[in-house]
N, C-alpha and C positions, 0 to 999 in steps of 0.2 A: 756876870757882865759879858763875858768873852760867848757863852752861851747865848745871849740875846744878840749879840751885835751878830754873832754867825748866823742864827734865825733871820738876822734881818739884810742881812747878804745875800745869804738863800731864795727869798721873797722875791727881793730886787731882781737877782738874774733869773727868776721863773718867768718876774712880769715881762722881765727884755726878752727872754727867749717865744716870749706869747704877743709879740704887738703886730705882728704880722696881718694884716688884714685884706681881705678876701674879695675881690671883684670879679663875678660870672657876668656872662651875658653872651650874645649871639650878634654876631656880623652880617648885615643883610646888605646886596642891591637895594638903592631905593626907589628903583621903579621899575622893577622886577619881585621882589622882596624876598628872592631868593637868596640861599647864606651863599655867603660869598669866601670859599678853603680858604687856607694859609692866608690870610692877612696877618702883618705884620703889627701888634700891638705890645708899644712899648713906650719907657719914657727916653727920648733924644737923648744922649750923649751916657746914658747912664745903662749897666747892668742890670736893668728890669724890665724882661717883657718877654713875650711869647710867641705866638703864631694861632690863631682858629685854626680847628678842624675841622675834620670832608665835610659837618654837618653846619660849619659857620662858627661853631660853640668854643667858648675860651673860659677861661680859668686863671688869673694869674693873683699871686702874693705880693702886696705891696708893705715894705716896712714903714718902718711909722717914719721914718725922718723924709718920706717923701708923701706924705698925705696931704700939702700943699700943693704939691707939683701940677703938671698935665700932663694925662694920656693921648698920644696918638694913635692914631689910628689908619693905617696906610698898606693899600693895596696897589699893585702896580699902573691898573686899568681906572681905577678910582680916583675921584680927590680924598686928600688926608683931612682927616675931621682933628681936633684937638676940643678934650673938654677934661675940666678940673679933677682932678680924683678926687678932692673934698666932696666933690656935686654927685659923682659914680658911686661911692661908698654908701653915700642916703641911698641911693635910688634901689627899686626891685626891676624884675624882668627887664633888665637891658637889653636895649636892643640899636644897634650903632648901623646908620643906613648911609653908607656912602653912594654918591652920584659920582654918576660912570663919566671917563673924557676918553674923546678920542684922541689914542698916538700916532702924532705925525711923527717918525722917524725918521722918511728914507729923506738923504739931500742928496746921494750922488747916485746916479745911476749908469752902471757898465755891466753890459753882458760880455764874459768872458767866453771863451772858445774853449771848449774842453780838452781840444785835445792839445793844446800849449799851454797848460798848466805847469807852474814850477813852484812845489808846495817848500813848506820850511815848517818845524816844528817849533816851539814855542814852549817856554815855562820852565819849569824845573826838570832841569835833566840831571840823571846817574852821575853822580862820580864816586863814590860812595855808599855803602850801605848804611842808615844808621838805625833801622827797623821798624815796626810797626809802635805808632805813640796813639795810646788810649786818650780820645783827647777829650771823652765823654761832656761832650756837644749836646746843648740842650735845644728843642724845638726854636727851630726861628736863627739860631746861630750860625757861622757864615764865614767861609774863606778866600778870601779874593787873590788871585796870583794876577800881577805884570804881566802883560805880554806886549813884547816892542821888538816889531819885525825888524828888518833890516831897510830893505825898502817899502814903499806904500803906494799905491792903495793896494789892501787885500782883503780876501774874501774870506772870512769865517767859515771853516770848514768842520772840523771835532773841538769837540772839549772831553779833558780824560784827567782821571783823578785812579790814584791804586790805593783799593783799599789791601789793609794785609791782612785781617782777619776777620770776620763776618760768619754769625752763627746765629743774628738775629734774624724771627721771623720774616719781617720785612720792613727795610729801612727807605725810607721815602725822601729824596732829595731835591730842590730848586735849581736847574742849571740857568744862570743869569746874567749876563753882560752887563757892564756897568762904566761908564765913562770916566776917564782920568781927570780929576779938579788940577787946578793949579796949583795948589799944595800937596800934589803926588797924591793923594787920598782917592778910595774908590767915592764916584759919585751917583748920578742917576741912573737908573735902568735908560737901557739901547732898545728894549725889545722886552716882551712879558712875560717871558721866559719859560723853561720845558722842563714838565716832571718825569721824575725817572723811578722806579720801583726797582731797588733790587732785591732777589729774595737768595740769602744764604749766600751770595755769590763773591769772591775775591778777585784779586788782582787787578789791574787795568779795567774801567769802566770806560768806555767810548762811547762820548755820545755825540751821534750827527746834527748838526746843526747845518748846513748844507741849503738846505730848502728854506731857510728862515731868507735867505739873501742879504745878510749882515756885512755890510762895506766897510773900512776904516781908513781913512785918510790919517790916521794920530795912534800913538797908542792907547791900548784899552786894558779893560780887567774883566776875567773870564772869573767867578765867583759861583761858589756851589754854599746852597743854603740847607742847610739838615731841618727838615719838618716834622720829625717825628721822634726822635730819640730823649723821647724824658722816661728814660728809662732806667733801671736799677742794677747795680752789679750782676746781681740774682737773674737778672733777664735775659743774659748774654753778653756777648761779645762783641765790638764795630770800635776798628782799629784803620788808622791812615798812613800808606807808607810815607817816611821822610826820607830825604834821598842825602841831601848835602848841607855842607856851613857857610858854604857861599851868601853873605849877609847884604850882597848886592843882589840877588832874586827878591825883588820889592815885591812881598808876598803881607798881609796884613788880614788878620783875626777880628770879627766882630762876637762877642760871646752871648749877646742877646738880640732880639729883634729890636733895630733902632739904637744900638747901642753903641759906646764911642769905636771907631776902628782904631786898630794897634797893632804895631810891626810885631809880625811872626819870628822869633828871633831863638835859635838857638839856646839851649839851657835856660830857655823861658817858655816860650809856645815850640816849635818846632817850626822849621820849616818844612811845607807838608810836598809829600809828589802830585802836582797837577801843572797838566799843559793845554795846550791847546796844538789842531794846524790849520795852516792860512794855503793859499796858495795866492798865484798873481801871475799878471800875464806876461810873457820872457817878452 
């Protein structure tokens, strides 16, 4: 008896461990019908989803307790499509064609005088070491830091993240601005944001953001997206330095495309090193 019941335990946790099921397909323009990279495919609020690659093409596992649900589909330049996963799982050759919008963004406009600039740095700064955290970030995942000047309006100048260790081939990242909700949470894209290739490289990443002309009357969230790391221990290395326990750096983790955000917290996520600088006119 004790023999069949464990046969039939066994059975059970194979079937769970196999219900995983499998939605390919390809991200197009649709009226270009060109693949349209790194779109963000996932289901809202929840740890499921991915990103397409350079060639449009995705891949993602859905477990069986959301085969109800709906997938989004959401690109910055794009509108976001939703359609049933029950209805995606029948179907073959997907192919998911978002129409394109244009972004109005700018509402304020100031040309500042370069040579009266009075920059400030922003984000997680040093006080502490607490060293490089493996946070092994899968495609499409996302960490947004606070940034709240002193005064405003200012001009987006870098965004900068240190990585501490990096041995992979080449790790491909979304630098992305994101507006502050009224419930402190990152909200929508400012701007469609700038891809950055790093190959092998540590420490301090700078990236200029300068020429984008990104103004902010309020505070904002400067958010770096990893697009490419669905990778294997076996594959290498890509580590983010953490600097401090300061649990007022409103710093917040998304771990999938589309997925719920949540505070970066010490002896849970880390809080990771990325800053930004602004400057403004004395």
């Amino acid at each position: 008896m004790n023999e069949l019941f464990f046969c039939w335990l066994l059975f059970n946790n194979v079937l769970g461990f196999s219900q995983d099921q499998i939605i390919e397909g390809r991200v197009v323009d649709a009226k270009t019908k060109q693949p349209i990279p790194y779109a963000a495919i996932g289901i809202v609020g929840e740890n499921v989803g991915t990103v397409s690659n350079e060639e449009g093409l995705f891949r993602l596992a859905i477990p069986s307790q959301f085969t109800y649900d709906t997938l989004t589909f959401s690109e910055v330049v794009h509108v976001r499509k939703k359609l049933p996963i029950s209805y995606l799982l029948k179907s073959k050759a997907i192919v998911i064609a978002l129409e394109e919008v244009v972004m109005d963004l700018r509402t304020v406009e100031i040309t500042p005088d370069k040579e009266k600039r009075s920059y400030e740095k922003l984000g997680v700064k040093p006080m502490f070491y607490w060293g490089s955290c493996y946070a092994n970030f899968k495609g499409g995942s996302q960490i947004a830091q606070l940034m709240e000047a002193s005064t405003y309006p200012v001009f987006l100048s870098k965004a900068k993240i240190k990585i501490g260790e990096n041995n992979l081939e080449k790790t491909k990242m979304r630098v992305r601005v994101l507006k502050k909700m009224a419930n402190g949470l990152p909200g929508s894209d400012v701007f469609k944001g700038v891809f950055v290739n790093i190959v092998n490289q540590d420490g301090w990443i700078e990236i200029d953001l300068s020429h984008e002309n990104l103004i902010f009357t309020e505070d904002f969230f400067v958010c770096f997206e990893f697009l490419n790391l669905l990778w294997q221990p076996t594959d290498g290395y890509f580590s983010i330095v953490c600097w401090e326990t300061d649990t007022s750096k409103k710093q917040f983790v998304r771990r999938a495309s589309l997925g719920k955000w949540q505070y970066s917290l010490p002896g849970q996520s880390h809080i990771y090193a990325i800053g930004a600088e602004v400057y403004r006119l004395k």
